[in-house]
C-alpha positions in Angstrom: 120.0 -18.3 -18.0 116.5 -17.6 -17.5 113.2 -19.2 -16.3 109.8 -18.2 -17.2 107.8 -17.9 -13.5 104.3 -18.2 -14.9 105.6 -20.1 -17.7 105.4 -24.2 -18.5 108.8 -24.7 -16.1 107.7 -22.0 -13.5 111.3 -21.8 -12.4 113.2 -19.1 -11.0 116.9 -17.8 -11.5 118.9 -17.1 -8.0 122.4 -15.9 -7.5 124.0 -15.8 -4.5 126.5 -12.2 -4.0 127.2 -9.9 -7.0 130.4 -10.6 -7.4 129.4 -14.4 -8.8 130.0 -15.3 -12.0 127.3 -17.7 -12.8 123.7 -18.3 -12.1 122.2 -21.2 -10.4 118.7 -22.7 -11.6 117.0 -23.7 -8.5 113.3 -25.3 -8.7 110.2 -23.2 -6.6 108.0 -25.3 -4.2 104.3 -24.3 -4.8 102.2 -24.6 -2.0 98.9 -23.2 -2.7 96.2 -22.9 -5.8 93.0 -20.7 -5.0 90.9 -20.9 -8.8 87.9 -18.3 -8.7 85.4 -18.0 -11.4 86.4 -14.6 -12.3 89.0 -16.4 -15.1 92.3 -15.7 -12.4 94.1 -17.9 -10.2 96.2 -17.1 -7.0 99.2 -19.1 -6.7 102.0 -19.3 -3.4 105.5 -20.6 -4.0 108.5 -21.1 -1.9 111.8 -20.3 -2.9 115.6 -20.7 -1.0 117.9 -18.3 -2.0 121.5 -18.5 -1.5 122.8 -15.4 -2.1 121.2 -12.0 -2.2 119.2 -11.3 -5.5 116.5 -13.3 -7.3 116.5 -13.2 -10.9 112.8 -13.6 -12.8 111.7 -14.1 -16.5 108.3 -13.3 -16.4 106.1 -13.8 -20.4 105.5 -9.8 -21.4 101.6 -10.8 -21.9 101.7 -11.4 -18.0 103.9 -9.0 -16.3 100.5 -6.6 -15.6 98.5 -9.3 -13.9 102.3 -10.1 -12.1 103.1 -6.3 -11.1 99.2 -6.3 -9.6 99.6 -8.4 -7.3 102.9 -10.0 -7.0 104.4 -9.9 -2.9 107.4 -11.4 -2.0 108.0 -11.8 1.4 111.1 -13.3 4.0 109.4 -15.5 5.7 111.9 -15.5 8.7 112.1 -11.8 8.9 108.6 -11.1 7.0 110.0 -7.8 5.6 109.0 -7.6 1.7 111.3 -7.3 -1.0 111.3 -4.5 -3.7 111.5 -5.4 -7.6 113.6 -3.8 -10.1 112.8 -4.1 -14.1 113.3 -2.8 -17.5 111.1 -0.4 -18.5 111.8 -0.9 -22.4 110.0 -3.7 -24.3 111.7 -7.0 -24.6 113.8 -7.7 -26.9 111.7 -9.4 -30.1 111.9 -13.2 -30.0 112.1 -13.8 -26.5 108.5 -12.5 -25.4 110.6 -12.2 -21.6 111.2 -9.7 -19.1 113.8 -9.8 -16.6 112.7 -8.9 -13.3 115.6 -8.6 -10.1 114.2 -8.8 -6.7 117.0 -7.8 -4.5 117.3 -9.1 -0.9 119.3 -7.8 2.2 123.0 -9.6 2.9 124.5 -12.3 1.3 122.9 -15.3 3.3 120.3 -17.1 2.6 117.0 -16.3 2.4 113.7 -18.1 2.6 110.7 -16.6 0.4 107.3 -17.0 -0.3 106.3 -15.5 -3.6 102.2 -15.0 -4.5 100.5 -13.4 -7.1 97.3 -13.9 -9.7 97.3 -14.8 -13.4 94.7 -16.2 -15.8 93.0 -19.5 -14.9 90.0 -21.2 -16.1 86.7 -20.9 -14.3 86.0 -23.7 -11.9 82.5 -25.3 -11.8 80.3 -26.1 -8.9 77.9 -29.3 -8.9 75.8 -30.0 -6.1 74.0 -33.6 -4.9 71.2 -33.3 -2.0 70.0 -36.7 -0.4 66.4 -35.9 1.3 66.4 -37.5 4.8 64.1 -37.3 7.8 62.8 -34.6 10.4 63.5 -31.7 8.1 67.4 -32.8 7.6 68.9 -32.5 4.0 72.7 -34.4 3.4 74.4 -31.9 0.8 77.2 -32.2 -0.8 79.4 -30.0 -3.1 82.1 -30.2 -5.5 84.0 -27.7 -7.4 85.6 -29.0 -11.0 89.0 -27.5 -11.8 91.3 -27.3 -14.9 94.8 -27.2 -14.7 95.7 -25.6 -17.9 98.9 -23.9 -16.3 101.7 -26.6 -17.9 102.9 -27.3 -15.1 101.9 -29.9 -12.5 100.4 -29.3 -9.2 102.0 -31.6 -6.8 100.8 -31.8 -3.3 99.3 -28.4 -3.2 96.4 -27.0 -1.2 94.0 -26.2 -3.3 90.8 -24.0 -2.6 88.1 -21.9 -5.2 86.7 -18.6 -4.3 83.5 -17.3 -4.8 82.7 -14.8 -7.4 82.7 -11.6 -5.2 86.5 -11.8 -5.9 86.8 -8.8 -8.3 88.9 -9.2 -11.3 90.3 -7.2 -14.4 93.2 -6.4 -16.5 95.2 -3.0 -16.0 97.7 -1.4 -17.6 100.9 -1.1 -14.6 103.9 -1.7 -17.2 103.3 1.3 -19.6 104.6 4.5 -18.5 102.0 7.1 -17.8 102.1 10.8 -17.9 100.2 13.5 -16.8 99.3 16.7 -18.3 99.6 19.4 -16.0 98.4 22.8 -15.7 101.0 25.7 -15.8 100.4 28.5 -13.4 102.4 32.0 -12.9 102.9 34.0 -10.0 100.4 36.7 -8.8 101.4 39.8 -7.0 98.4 39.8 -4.5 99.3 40.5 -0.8 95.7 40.1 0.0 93.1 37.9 -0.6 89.3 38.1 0.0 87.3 36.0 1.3 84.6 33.9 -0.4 81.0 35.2 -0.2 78.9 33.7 2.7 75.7 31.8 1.2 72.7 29.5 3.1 72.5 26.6 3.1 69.4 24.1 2.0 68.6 20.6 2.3 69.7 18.2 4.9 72.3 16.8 3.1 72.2 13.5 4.9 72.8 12.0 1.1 71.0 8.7 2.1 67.6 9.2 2.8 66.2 7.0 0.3 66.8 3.7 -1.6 68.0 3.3 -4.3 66.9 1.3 -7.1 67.9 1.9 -10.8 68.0 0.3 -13.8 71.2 0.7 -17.0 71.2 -1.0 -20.3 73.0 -3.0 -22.0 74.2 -0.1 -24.2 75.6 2.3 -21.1 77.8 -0.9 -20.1 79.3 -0.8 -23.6 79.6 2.5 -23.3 81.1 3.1 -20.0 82.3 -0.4 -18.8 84.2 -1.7 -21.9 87.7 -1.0 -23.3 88.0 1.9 -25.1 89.9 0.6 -28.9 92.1 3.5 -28.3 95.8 2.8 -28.3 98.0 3.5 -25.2 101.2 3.5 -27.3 102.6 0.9 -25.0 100.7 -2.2 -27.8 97.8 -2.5 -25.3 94.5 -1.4 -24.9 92.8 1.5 -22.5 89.9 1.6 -21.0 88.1 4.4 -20.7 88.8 6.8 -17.9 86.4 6.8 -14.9 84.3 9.4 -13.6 86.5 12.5 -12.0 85.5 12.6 -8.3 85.4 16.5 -7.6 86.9 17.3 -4.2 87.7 20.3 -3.0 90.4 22.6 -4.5 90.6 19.9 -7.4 89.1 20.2 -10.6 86.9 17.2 -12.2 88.7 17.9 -15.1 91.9 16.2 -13.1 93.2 12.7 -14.4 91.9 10.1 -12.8 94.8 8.4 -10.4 93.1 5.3 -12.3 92.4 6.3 -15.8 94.8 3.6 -18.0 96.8 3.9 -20.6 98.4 7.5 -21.4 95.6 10.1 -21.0 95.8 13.7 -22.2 93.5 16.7 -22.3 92.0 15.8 -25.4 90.3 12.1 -24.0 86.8 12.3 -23.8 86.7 10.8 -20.4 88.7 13.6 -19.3 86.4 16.7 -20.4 84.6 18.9 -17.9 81.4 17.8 -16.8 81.7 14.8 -15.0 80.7 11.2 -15.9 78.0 11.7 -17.9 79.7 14.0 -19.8 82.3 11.9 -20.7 80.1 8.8 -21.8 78.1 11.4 -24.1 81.7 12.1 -25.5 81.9 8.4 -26.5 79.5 8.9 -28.8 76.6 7.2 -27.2 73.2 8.1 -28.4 71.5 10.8 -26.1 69.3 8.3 -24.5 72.3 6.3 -23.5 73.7 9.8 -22.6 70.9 10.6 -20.4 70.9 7.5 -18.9 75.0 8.1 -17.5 73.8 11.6 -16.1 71.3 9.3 -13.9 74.4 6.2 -13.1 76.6 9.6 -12.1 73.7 10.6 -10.1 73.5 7.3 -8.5 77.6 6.9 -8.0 77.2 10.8 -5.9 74.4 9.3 -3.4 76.5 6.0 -3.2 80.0 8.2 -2.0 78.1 10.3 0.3 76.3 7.6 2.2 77.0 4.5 4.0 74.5 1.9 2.4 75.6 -1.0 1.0 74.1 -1.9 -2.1 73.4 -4.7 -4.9 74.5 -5.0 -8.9 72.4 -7.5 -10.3 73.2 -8.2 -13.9 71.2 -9.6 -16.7 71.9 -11.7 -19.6 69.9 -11.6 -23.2 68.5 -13.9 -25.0 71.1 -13.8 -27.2 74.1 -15.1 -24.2 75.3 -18.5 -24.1 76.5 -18.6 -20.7 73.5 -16.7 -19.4 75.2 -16.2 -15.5 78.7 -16.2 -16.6 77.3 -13.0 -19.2 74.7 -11.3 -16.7 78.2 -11.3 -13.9 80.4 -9.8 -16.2 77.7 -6.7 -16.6 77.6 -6.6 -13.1 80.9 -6.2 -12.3 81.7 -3.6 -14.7 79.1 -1.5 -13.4 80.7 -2.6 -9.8 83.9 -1.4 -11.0 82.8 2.0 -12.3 81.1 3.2 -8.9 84.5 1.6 -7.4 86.5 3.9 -9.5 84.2 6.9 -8.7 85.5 6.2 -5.5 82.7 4.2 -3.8 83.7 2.2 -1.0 84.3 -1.3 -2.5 83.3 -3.1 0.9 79.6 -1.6 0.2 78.7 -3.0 -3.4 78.3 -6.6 -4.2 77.5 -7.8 -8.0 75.6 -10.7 -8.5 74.8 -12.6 -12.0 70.7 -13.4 -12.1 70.9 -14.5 -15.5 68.2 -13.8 -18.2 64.9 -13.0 -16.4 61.2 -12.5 -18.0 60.6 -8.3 -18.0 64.7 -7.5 -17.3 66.5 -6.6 -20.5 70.4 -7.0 -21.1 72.0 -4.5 -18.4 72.0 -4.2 -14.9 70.1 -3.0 -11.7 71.1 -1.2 -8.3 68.9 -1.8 -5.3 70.1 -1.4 -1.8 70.6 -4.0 0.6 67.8 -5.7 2.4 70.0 -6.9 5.1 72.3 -3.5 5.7 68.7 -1.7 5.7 67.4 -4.4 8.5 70.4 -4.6 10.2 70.4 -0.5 10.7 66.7 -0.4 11.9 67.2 -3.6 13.9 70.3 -5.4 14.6 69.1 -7.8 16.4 66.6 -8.9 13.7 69.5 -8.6 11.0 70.9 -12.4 11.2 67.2 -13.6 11.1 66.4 -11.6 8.1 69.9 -12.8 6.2 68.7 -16.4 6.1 64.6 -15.4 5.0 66.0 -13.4 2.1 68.0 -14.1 -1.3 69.3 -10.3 -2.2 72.6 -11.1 -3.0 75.8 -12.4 -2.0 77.7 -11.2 1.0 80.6 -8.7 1.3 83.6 -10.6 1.2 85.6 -13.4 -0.2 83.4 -16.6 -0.4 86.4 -19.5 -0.2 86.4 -23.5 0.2 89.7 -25.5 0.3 91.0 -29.0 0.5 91.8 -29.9 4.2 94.7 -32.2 2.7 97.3 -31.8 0.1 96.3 -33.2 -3.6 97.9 -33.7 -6.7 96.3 -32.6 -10.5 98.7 -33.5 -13.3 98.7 -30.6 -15.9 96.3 -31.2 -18.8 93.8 -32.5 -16.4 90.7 -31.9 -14.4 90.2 -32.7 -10.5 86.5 -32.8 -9.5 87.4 -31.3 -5.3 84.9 -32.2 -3.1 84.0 -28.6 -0.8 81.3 -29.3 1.4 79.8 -32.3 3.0 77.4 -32.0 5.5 73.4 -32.1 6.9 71.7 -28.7 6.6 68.1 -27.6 7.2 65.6 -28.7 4.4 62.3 -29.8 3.6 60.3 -31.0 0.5 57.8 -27.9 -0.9 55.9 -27.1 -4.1 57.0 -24.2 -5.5 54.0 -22.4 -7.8 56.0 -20.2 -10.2 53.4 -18.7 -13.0 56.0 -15.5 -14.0 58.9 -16.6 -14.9 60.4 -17.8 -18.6 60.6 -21.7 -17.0 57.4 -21.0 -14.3 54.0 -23.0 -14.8 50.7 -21.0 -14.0 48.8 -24.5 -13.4 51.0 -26.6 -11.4 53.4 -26.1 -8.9 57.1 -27.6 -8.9 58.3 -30.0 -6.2 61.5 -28.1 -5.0 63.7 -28.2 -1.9 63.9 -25.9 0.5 67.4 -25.6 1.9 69.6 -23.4 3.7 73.2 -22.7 3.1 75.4 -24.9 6.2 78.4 -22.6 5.8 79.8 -18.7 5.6 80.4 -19.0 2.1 78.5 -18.4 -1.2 77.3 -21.0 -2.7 77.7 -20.7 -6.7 74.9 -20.9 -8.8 75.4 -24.6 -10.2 73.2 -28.1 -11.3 71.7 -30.1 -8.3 71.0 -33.6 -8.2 68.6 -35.0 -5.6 68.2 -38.3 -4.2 65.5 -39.8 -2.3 64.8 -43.2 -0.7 67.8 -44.5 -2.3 66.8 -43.4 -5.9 66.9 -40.4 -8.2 64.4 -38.2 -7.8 65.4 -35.1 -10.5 67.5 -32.3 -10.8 67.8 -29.0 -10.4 69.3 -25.5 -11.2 70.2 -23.2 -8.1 71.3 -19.8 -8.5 73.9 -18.9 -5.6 73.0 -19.0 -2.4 74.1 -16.5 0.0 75.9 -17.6 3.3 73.2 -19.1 5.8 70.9 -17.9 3.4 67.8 -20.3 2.3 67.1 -21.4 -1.3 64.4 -23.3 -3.5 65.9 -26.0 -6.2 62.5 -27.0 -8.7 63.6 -30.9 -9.2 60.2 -32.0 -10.5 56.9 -31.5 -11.8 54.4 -34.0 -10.5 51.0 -32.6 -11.1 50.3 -33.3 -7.7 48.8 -30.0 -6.8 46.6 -28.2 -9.4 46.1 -24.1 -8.9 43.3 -22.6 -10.7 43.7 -18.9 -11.7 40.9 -16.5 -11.2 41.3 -12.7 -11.8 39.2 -9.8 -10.7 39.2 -5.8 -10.7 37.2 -3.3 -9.0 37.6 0.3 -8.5 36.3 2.0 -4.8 36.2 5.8 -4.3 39.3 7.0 -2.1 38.8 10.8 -2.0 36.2 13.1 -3.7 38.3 16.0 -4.7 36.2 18.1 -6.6 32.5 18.6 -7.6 30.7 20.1 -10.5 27.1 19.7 -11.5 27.3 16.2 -10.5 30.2 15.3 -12.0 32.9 14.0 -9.3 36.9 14.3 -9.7 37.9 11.4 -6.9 41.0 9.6 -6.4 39.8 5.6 -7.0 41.3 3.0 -5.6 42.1 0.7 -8.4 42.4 -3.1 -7.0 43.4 -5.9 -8.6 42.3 -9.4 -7.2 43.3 -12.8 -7.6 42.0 -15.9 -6.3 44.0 -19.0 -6.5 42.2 -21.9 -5.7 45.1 -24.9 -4.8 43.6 -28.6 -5.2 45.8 -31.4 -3.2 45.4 -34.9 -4.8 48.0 -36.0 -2.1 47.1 -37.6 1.0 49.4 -35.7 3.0 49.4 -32.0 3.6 51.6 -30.2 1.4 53.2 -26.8 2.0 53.1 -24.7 -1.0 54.9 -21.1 -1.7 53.6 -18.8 -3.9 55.0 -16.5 -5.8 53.7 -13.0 -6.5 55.8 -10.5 -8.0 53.8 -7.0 -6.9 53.2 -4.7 -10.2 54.8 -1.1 -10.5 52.8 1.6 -8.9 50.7 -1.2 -6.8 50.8 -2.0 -3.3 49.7 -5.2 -1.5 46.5 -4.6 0.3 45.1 -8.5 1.0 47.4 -11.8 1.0 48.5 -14.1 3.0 51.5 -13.5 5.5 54.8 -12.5 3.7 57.5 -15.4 4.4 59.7 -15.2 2.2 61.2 -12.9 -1.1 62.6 -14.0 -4.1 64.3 -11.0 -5.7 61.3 -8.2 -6.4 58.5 -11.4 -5.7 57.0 -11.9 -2.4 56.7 -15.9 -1.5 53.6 -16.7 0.7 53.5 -20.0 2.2 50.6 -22.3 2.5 48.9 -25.1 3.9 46.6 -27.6 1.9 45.2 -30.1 3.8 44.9 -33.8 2.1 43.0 -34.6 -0.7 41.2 -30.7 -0.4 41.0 -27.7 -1.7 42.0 -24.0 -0.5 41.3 -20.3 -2.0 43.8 -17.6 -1.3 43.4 -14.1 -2.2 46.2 -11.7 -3.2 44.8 -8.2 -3.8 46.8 -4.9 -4.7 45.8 -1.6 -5.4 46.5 1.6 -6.9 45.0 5.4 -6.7 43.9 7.0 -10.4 42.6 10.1 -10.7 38.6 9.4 -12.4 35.5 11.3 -12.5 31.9 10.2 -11.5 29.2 10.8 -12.6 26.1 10.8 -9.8 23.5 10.7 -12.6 24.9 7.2 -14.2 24.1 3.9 -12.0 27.8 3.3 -12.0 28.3 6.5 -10.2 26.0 6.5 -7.9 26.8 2.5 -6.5 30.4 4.2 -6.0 29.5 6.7 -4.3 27.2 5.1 -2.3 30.4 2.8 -1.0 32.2 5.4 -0.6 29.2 7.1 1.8 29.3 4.0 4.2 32.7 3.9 4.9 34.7 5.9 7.4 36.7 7.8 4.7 33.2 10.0 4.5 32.4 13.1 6.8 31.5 16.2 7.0 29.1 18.5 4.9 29.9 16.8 1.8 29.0 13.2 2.9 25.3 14.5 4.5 24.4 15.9 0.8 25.3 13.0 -0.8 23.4 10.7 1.7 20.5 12.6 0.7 20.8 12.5 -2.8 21.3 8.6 -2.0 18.1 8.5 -0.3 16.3 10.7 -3.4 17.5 7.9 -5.6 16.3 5.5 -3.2 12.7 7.1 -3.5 12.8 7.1 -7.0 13.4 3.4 -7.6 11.2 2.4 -5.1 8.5 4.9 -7.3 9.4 3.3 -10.2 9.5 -0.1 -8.8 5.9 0.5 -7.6 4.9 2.1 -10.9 6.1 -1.4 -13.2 4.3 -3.5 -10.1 0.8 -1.3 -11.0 1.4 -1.8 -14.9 1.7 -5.7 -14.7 -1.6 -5.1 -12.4 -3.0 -3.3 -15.4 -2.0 -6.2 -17.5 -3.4 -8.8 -15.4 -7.0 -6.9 -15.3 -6.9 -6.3 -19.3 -6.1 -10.3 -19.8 -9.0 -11.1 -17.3 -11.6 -8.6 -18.6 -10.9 -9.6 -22.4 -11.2 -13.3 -21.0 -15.1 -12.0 -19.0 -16.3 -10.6 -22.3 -15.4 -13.8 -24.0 -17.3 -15.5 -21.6 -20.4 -13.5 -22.0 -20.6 -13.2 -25.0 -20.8 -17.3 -25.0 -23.5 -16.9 -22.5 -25.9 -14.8 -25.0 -26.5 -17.5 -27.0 -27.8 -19.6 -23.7 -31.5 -19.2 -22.6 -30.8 -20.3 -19.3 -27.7 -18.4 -18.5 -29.1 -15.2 -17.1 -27.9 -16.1 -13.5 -24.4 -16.8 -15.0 -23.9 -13.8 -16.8 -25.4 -11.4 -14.2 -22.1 -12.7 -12.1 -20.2 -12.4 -15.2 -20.9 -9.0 -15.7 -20.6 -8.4 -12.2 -16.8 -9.1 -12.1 -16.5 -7.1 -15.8 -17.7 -4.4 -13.8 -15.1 -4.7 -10.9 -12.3 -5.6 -13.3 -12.9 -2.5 -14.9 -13.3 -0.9 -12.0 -9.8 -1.6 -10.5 -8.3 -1.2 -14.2 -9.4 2.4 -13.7 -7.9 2.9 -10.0 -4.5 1.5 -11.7 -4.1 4.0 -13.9 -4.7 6.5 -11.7 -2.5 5.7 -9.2 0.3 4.8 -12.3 -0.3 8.8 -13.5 0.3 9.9 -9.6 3.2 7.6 -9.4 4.8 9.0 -13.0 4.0 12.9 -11.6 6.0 11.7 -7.8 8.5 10.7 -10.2 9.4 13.7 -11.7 9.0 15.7 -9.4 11.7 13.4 -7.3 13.7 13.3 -10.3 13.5 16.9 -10.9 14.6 17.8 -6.9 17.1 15.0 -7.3 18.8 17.1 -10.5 18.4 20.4 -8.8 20.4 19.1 -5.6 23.3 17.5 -7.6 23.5 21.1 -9.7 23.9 22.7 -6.1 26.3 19.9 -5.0 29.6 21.6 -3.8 32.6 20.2 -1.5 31.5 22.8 0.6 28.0 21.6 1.1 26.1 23.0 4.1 25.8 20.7 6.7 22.0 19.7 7.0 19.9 19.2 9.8 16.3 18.1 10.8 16.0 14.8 8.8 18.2 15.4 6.2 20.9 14.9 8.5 18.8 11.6 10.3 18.1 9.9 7.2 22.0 10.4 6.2 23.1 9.0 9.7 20.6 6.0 8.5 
């Protein structure tokens, strides 16, 4: 007779010495469920055996997931017990495999049996009740589906994060590998190698790494291949060969699956890369695997640790459960390549505005901190949210609990006061972000050494409901922002600003200028509080590629690539803050435009200008001065002009009036009089405007010749030149 173990009974088959006839059907004890979101389940049973074998039925669709990780252990002795089975396929109908785990002696032995198989996902739901002096209640709960057939009767019952790793794997097929005939060779000598130099430092970890892979490489490289093993499953495709030396990369991979020959693409000579080209991915998607192989050869020879974040598309319905399952296939091909596995974490960010479907590999924040400054590491773990911790994240039930099968248990995991406080939130970049008003959230840190999964929040304040939330997870003593509401309570207006300031003059010609500008963008947030309390606001700036942050307020936080700055806005008031960053380009100037000149006269008068170059310039500043200042005075003498023409026309008028008047001869002497100085100055004008037009060329014409001779290797001038420059 035989029992299914990770069937509905979940039974086992003892018998007590060989030389017994019959089998006895004994029931298993289980002790322990742990349910992770990764779609598995680990299970712990206790068995009494009588005699000295065990006799299993394990379901054929389950015997890989049961040879991965089943252990059997005495638990008076704590020796483990080794497993005998068929290799042949079972027989058709019964869909069983008989399995014998043989144990020393005849008497009787007391085992504990664990091992993972398929489970449903559990889900995490969250409550936070606000309270006072910067306290937060928060509670968790973790909903679990017994779908197993069998019920779980007083068992301990826990859930593990997602950093538990998961996949199927071929262990029952039987694998072969091609190997390479060689011959004898009558050589009684050998050579050795050529000496060569060497080059490089070949530290291998210099610099961070951060890298983006589509959607299309993951189909590529971290999907089953549809190739048959010949065993009725599927392989996946074989990872990267790690070249070491005296070993080929055109070795098997110890875990390539399924039966692998010469012929497999993922087997061919060049590497990685290679071997996703051989696929037949396009050759951007091929191009892009020669970069993920470069990526997995810095990863082996260094000790950083490192981040997978995935990303979901538009087109996911679970958008985390989907943007996980990229990350940890590209997880699982560096771990194949033979990165360490205790250096790379994969999170799920979900869909995100500017990330298409695929993933990303940054380092660590806190590995990088922790190496420059231990001291500062723990400090820096709870600022920052980039990514969850190394490790197994795990919560479980302090008491024993019952969940009939068919039904769902709603497990409380965590009830306790943690650090919070009530913020606004001012989010204008993302798919669900507001440019005009900031989101009340909560600010709260994660109580315990676990991840937190990314799950719905419900807050409570004053006895009421106050909203809800989404929170992605939350790393351990990590802090997190939940949005629960939009209250309009705090209005930002957006202002947006560029200018451009000279950097470097690189090269001169004829007045032209080749400079490296400093591109800066500006923008000024103006934040209007119609509460009568102060509110704290963080703001969220996400710098641009090829920018660097030049003016803002201090950096308290990041969120992923955004920098949060927190505020202060004082009641019923108003408060600007600048955020500025810049970026060098490459532009010419011309000195001869009025553009040019006003950037090159900022440029002068600050301290990135000395030397010969800066005195010339300061002179042809002070040209151009002269000039406008000529020009100035010559539209000054011309409304002059204007004025006496108006006046005289205005005196003629007037005596011309007087003529017709026999006793207006006093009159019009004095009218004349003035005519005659009116005139007079009218004259002096124009003069002085055809002296003030011949200064002006000739300024103009000494200003041109001097930028002609203008040169980066301008003389250094003395005398006053050089005064009027220090001016």
């Amino acid at each position: 007779m035989r029992t299914s173990l990770l069937g509905l009974s979940a039974l086992f088959l003892l018998s007590g010495c060989a030389s017994r006839a019959s089998y006895v059907r004994s029931d298993t004890t289980l002790g322990r469920v742990v349910v992770y979101r990764n779609g598995v389940a680990y299970f712990e049973r206790y068995a009494t055996v009588p005699g000295d074998q065990l006799h299993l039925a394990v379901p054929a669709d389950k015997v890989d997931d049961f040879l991965k990780s089943l252990t059997v252990v005495d638990t008076i002795t704590g020796e483990a017990a080794p497993i005998s089975y068929p290799t042949d396929t079972p027989a058709a109908g019964t869909g069983l495999l008989d399995m014998n785990i043989h144990l020393p002696g005849s008497t009787s032995h007391r085992l504990k049996l664990s091992y993972v198989t398929e489970a449903p996902s559990w889900k995490p739901s969250y409550r936070l009740t606000l309270g006072n002096n910067g306290k937060v209640a928060m509670q968790a709960w973790a909903i679990v589906d017994n779908t197993s057939g069998e019920d779980w009767s007083q068992v301990k019952l826990g859930v593990g994060a997602s950093s538990a790793m998961s996949f199927r794997f071929d262990l029952r097929g039987v694998r072969t590998v091609e190997r390479e005939k060689l011959r004898a060779e009558d050589l009684f000598a050998l050579a050795p190698p050529s000496g060569e130099s060497t080059y490089g430092s070949g530290s291998g970890g210099g610099q961070g790494i951060v890298a983006d892979f589509s959607d299309a490489l993951l189909q590529g490289g971290g999907h089953a291949s549809t190739a048959g093993n010949g065993n009725g499953s599927v392989a996946a495709p074989a990872p990267p060969a790690v070249a070491r030396a005296g070993v080929p990369t055109t070795q098997v991979h110890p875990h390539a699956a399924g039966q692998a020959s010469a012929s497999t693409p993922s087997l061919q000579a060049g590497g990685y890369g290679a071997s996703l080209g051989g696929m037949g991915l396009d050759h951007g998607v091929s191009q892009e695997a020669y970069r993920f192989q470069s990526v997995t050869n810095s990863l082996r020879s260094s000790d950083r640790r490192v981040i997978v974040e995935g990303f979901a598309s538009a087109s996911d319905g679970d958008k985390i459960a989907a943007s996980l399952q990229r990350a940890n296939q590209a997880r699982e091909q560096l771990v194949r390549a033979g990165v360490d596995p205790n250096r790379v974490v994969a999170i799920g960010k979900g869909e995100e505005a500017g990330h298409a479907a695929g993933v990303r590999i940054v380092d660590d924040a806190k590995d990088a901190v922790a190496k420059h400054d231990p001291k500062s590491a723990s400090e820096h773990a709870t600022g920052e949210q980039q990514g969850e911790p190394i490790g197994t994240s795990h919560f479980e039930t302090q008491s024993a609990m019952t969940v009939p099968k068919g039904s769902s248990a709603m497990v409380s995991i965590l009830n306790a006061n943690t650090d919070g406080e009530v913020v606004y939130l001012y989010d204008p970049e993302t798919s669900r972000g507001n440019a005009v008003y900031p989101f009340r959230s909560v600010r709260i840190k994660n109580p315990t050494d676990s991840s937190l999964e990314s799950g719905p929040v419900t807050v409570f304040g004053d006895g009421k409901f106050i909203g809800e939330g989404m929170c992605e997870a939350i790393p351990a003593r990590a802090a997190a922002f939940v949005p629960f509401a939009l209250d309009r309570q705090i209005v930002v207006e957006h202002k947006e600003a560029e200018r451009d300031d000279i950097a470097r003059i690189l090269t001169v010609q004829r007045g032209v200028l080749s400079s490296e500008v400093q591109h800066t963008r500006k923008q000024t947030l103006t934040l209007h509080n119609r509460l009568s309390e102060k509110a704290i606001v963080y703001l969220r700036h996400t710098v641009a590629p090829g920018y660097t942050l030049t003016v803002s307020p201090p950096l308290a936080e990041r969120m992923g690539n955004a920098s949060l700055f927190r505020v202060e806005v004082a009641p019923n008031a108003k408060l600007d803050v600048d955020v500025e960053e810049a970026t060098p380009v490459t532009r010419t100037t011309d000195l001869r435009t009025p553009d040019g000149l006003g950037m090159v006269k900022a440029f002068v008068s600050s301290e990135a200008a000395r030397g010969p170059l800066k005195v010339a310039v300061a002179e042809l500043l002070q040209l151009d001065r002269e000039m406008s200042n000529v020009q100035q005075h010559i539209e000054t003498t011309r409304e002059q002009m204007q004025e006496y023409r108006q006046r005289m026309d205005e005196l003629h008028a007037q005596i011309v009036t007087l003529k017709l008047v026999k006793s207006g001869g006093p009159l019009m002497l004095s009218l004349e009089k003035k005519l005659q100085e009116m005139s007079d100055k009218l004259s002096k004008a124009t003069v002085d405007v055809v002296a003030l037009e011949e200064q002006r060329m000739i300024a103009k014409i000494h200003f041109q010749d001097k930028v002609a001779d203008l040169t980066l290797e301008a003389p250094q001038e003395s005398g006053d030149a050089a005064k009027r420059a220090e001016k």
